[in-house]
N, C-alpha and C positions, 0 to 999 in steps of 0.2 A: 429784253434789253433794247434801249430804245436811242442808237448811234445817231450820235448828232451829224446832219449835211449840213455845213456850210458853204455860203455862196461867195462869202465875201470877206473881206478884211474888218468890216464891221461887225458881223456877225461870232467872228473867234476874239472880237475884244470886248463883246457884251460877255459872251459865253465866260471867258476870263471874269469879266469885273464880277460877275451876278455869280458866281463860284460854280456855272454849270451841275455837270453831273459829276459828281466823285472819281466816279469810275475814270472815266473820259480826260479828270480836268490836266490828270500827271504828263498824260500823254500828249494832250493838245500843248501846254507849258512846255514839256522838254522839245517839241516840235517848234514852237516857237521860240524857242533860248536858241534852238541851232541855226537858225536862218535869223537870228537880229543881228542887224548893221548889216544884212548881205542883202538885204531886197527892200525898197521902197512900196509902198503901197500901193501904188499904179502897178509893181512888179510881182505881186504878194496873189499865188495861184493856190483857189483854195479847192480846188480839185485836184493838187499835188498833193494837200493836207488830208484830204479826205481818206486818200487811197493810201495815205503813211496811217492812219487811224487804222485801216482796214488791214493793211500790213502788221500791223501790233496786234491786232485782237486775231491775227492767225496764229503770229506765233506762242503769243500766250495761251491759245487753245492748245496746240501744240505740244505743249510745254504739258499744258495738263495732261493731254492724251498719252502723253509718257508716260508721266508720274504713275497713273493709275493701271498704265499696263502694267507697270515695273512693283504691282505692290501684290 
């Protein structure tokens, strides 16, 4: 699986426009639905992003790791 880094505010609105990866694109979107109108672009830290990515695909490992002890 191949997690996208981004460097920049340019970089998550190509990933946007170009429809990235699937996987990735729900969670890059609702990451960015939660911070618009709260940060300008000068203010737009995408190594805050990266590590909420990295945050999500724990807990949805997670999540799995449950499911499958619990079965």
């Amino acid at each position: 699986m191949n997690v996208p880094e981004f460097e920049d505010y340019e970089d998550v609105k190509k990933f946007l426009h170009t429809g990235g990866d699937a996987w990735y694109y729900s969670m890059v979107e609702e990451y960015m639905d939660m911070i618009a109108g709260d940060l300008s672009v000068e203010e737009f830290d995408a190594e805050e992003l990266n590590g909420w990515i990295e945050n999500e695909l724990n807990s949805v490992h997670e999540g799995y790791e449950d499911y499958v002890d619990q079965r």
